[in-house]
C-alpha positions in Angstrom: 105.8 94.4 123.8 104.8 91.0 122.7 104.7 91.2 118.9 107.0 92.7 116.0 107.5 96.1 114.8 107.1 93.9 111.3 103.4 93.2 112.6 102.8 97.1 113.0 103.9 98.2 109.9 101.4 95.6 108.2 98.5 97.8 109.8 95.0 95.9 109.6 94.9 96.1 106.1 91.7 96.9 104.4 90.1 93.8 104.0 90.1 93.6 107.6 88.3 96.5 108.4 85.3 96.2 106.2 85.3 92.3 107.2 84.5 94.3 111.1 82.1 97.0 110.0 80.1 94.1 107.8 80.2 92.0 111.1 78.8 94.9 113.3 75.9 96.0 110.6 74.7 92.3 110.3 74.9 92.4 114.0 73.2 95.3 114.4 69.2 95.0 115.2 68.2 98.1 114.0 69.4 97.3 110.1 67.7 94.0 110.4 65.1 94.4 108.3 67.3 95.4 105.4 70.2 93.0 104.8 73.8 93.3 103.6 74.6 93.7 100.2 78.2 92.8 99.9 80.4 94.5 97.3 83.7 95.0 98.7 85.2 91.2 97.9 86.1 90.1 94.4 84.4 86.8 94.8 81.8 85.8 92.6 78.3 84.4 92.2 79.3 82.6 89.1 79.3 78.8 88.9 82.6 77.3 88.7 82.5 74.4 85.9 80.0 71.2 87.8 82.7 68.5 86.4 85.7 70.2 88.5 83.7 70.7 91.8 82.3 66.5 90.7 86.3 65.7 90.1 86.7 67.0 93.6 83.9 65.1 95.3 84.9 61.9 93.8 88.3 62.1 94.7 87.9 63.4 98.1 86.1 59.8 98.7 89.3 58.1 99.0 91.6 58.4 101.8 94.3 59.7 100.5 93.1 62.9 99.9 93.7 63.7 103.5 97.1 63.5 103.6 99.9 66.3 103.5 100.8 66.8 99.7 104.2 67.9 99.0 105.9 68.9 95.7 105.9 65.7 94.2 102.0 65.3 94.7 101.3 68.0 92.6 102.8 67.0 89.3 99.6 66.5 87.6 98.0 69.6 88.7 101.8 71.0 87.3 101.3 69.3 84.1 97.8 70.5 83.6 98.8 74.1 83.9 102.0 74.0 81.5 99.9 72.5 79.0 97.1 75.2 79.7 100.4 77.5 79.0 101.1 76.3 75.8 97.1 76.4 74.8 97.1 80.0 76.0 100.1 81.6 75.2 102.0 79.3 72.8 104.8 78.9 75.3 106.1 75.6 76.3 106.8 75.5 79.8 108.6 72.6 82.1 106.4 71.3 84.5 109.4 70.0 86.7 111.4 73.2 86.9 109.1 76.1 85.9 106.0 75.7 87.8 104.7 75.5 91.4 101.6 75.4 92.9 100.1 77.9 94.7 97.6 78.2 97.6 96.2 81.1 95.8 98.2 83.7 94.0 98.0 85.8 97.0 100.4 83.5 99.0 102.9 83.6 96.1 102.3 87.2 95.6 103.3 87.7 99.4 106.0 85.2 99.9 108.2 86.0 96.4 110.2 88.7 98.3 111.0 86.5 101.1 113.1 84.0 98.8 114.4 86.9 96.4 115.2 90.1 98.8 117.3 90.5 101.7 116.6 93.2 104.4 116.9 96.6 103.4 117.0 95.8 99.1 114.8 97.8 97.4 111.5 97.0 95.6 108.8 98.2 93.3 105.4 98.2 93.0 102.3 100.1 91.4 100.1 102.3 93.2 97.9 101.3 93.9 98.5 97.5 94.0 97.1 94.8 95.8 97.8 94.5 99.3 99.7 91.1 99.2 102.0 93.4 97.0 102.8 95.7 99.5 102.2 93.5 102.8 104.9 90.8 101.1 107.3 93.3 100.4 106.7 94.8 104.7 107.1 91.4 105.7 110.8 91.1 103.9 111.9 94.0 106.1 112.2 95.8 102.0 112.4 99.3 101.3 109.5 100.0 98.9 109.5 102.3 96.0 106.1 102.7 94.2 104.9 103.7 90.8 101.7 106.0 91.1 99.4 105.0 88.3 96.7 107.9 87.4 93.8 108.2 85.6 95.0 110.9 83.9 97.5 108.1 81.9 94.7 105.9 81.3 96.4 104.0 84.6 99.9 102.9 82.6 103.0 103.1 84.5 105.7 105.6 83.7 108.6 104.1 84.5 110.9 107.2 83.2 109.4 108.9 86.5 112.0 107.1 89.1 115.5 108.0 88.9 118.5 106.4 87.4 119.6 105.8 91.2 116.2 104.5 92.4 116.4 101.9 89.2 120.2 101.0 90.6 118.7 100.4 93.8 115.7 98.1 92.7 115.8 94.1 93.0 112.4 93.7 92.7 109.4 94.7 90.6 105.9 93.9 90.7 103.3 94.6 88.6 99.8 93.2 87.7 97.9 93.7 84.5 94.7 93.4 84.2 94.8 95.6 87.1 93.3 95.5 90.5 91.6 97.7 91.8 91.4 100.5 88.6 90.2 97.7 86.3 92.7 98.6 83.8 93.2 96.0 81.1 96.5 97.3 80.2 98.9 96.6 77.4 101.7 94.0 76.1 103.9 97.2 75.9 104.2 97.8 79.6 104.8 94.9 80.6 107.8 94.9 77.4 109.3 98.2 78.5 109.1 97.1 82.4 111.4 93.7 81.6 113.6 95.9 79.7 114.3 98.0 82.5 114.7 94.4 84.5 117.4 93.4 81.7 119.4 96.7 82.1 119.3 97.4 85.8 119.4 93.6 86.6 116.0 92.5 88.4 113.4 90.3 89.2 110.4 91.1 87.3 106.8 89.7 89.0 103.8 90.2 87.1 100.5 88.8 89.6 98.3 88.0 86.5 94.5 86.0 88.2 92.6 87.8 85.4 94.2 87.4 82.7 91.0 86.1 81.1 88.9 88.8 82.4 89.5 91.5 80.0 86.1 92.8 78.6 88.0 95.3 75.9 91.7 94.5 74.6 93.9 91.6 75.3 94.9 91.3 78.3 99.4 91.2 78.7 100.9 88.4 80.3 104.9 88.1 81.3 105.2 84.6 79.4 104.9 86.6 75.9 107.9 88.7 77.2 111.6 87.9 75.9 113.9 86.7 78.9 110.8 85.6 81.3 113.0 82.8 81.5 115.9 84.5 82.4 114.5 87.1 85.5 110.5 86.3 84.9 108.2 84.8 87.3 104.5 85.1 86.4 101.3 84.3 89.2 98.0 82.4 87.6 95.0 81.4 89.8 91.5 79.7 88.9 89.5 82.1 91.4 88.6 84.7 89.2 88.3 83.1 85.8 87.2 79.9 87.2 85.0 80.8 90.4 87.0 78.8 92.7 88.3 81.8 95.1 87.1 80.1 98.1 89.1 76.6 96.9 92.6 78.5 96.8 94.1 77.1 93.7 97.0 79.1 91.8 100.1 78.4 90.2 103.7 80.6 89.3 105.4 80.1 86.1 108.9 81.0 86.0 112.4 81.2 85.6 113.7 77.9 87.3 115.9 79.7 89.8 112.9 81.8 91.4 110.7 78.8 90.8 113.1 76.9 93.1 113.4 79.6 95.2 109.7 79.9 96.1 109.7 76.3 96.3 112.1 76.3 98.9 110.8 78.5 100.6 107.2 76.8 100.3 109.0 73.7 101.8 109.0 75.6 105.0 105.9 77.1 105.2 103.2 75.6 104.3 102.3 72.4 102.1 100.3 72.1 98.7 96.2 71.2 98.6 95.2 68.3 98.9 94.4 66.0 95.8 90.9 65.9 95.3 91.0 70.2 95.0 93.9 69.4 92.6 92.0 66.8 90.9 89.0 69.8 90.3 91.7 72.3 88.9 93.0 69.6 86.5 89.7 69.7 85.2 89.2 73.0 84.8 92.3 73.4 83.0 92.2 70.7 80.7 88.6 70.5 79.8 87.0 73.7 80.6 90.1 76.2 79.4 87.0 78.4 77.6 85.1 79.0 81.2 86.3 82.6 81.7 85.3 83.4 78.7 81.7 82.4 79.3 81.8 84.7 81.9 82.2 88.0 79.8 78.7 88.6 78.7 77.4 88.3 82.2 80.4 90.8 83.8 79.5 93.0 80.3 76.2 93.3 81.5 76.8 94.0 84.9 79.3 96.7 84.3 77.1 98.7 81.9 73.6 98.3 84.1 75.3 98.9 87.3 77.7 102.1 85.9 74.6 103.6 84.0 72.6 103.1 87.3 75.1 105.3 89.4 75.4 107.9 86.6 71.6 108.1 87.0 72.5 108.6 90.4 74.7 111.7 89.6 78.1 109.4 90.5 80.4 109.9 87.4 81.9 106.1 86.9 85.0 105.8 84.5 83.8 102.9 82.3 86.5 99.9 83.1 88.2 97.7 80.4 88.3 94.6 83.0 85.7 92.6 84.1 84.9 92.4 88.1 85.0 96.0 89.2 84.1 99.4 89.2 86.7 101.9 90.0 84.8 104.9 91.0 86.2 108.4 92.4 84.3 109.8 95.3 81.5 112.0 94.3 82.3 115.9 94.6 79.9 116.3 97.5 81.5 113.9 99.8 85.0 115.4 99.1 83.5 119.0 99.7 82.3 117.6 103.0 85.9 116.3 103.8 85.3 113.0 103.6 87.8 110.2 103.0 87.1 107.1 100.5 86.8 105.1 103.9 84.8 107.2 105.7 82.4 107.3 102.5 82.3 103.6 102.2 81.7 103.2 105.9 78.6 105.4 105.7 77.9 104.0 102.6 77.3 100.4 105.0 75.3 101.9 107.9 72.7 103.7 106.1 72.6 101.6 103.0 73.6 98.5 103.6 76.2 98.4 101.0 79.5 97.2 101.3 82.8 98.5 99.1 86.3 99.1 99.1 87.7 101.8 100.4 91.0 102.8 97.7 93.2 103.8 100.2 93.4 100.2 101.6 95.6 99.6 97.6 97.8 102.4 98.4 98.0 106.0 98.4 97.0 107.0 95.1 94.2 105.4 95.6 92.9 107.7 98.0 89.9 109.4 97.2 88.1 106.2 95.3 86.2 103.3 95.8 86.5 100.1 94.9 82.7 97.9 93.5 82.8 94.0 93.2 80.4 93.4 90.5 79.4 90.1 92.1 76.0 89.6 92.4 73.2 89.4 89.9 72.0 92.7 88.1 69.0 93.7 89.7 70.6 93.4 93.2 73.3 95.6 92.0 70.6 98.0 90.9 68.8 97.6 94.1 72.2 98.8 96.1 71.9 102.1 93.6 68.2 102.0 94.5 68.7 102.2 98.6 71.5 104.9 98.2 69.7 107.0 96.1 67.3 108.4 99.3 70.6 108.9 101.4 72.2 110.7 98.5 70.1 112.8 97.9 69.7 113.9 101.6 73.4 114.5 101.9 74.7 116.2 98.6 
């Protein structure tokens, strides 16, 4: 045995697996003719703002944008983000002891329980959740607790169904609102009632918060309006979603100084920061182009509303989502009454159609039974996936 029991518990995680069955059907001769229509990744089409991605290019000109960047190198990409705090939420935030840049949320997300929890503490997080959530959390050797979220409660966490002892044992807590993968806006008042529970049962409270500026109905909660973030509150930001720079890996944590310092530490050891010129584009983005998400609503509007009354044309009843990017959609009754899983429908789904989505198992148990839809490509390719599937549907139910 040459690898951890730590690595087996991880599994191959669900990105993983649709990133090998998308391989194998472009691979595949016989589906040549009709190519891949990829729906399964939350990463857009959408222009990211042309002075950031200019910013970058003139800055990665000059040598020293291929050198290591430590802490210290980052202070203007730190800066830029407290003040797009205090824009945002009316919170004044130090740049020196409350924030630290991140090589995507997702790395902060997954590395938090590694400075805060010790083997064996106790954690929680929603069901389902993203997978750094859980895969952090495996990788800290924690015993996880989770909080199944139904649609039935309009997806908001009860947290009066976990015991007084399963509080006592809690270190940890994670949550994310707007929520990924059921699209969920949410509301301020969770995330209140959760850091009250933090304050009395004496917690860390993590919200993962990448689109915060996504929310197509509502206002979307954040941790920094929350009493006593300061205190036990740690809060993860990124520029992929609201700014179409996925692929460029820019995020940032806002925090209480201890965890702050914690992750930093911890940072220290693992990994270093990107490199200026990517900074240089995020500066950018923040300080001049804090209205780009919202320039992105009327497109995602208009996606979402096509797209979900193109399926329920299709027969496929779509819950309508409050959050822009996705479509949370139960398998159809005639796939469950043939015994078919979320991932066996979304594999079949990208051999006959061509169409690639999430299977909801891969966020966590509850989400068994649905499927996961990236809005991220233009309208009338999004029709034309409903277009192929129809035939095959039809065939089947």
């Amino acid at each position: 045995m040459i690898t951890s029991d730590r690595l087996s518990k991880l599994g191959s995680g669900v990105f993983d697996r649709n990133d090998r069955r998308k391989a194998a059907y472009v691979d595949s001769v016989q589906h040549s003719d009709q190519a891949l229509i990829d729906l399964s990744l939350g990463s857009t089409d959408l222009a990211p703002p042309a002075d950031a991605i200019e910013a970058m290019a003139s800055v990665l000109r000059d040598p020293s944008s291929a050198s290591y960047c430590l802490h210290a190198g980052t202070q203007s990409f730190r800066e830029a983000a407290a003040a797009w705090c205090e824009q945002r939420f009316g919170v004044c935030v130090d740049a020196e002891t409350e924030v630290l840049m991140l090589v995507g949320s997702q790395e902060g997300t997954a590395h938090l329980p590694l400075a805060v929890l010790d083997p064996g503490d106790s954690a929680l997080i929603l069901d389902p959740s993203y997978p750094s959530h859980r895969g952090g959390l495996q990788l800290a050797d924690a015993d996880i607790h989770t909080l199944p979220l139904t649609a039935e409660r309009g997806w908001a966490p009860d947290f009066d169904a976990l015991s007084a002892e399963q509080w006592r044992q809690i270190r940890l807590m994670v949550l994310g609102f707007p929520h990924n993968p059921t699209a969920c806006t949410g509301d301020q008042t969770w995330l209140d009632q959760a850091m009250q529970r933090s304050i009395q049962h004496d917690l860390v409270l993590a919200h993962d918060n990448p689109y915060v500026d996504l929310a197509l109905e509502g206002e979307a909660p954040s941790l920094l309006r929350c009493g006593h973030w300061r205190e036990r509150g740690i809060e993860f930001f990124s520029l992929s979603k609201g700014w179409c720079l996925g692929g460029f890996r820019l995020a940032f944590a806002v925090g209480a100084a201890p965890l702050i310092q914690a992750l930093r530490q911890l940072k220290g050891v693992v990994d270093f920061n990107q490199c200026r010129a990517l900074q240089r584009g995020a500066v950018v983005a923040l300080d001049q182009h804090a209205d780009w998400p919202s320039r992105l609503l009327p497109v995602y509007r208009q996606r979402r509303d096509r797209m979900r009354q193109a399926l329920l044309d299709l027969g496929w009843i779509v819950p309508k989502p409050s959050m822009a990017l996705y479509l949370w959609m139960p398998i159809p009754e005639w796939a469950s009454a043939r015994g078919w899983s979320d991932e066996q429908l979304a594999a079949e789904l990208l051999e006959h159609c061509g169409v690639a989505l999430t299977p909801g198992s891969g966020f966590g148990d509850a989400g068994r039974g649905w499927l996961r839809l990236a809005l991220v490509r233009p309208v009338e390719e999004l029709e034309n996936a409903v277009r192929r599937i129809h035939p095959w549907w039809e065939r089947r139910r």
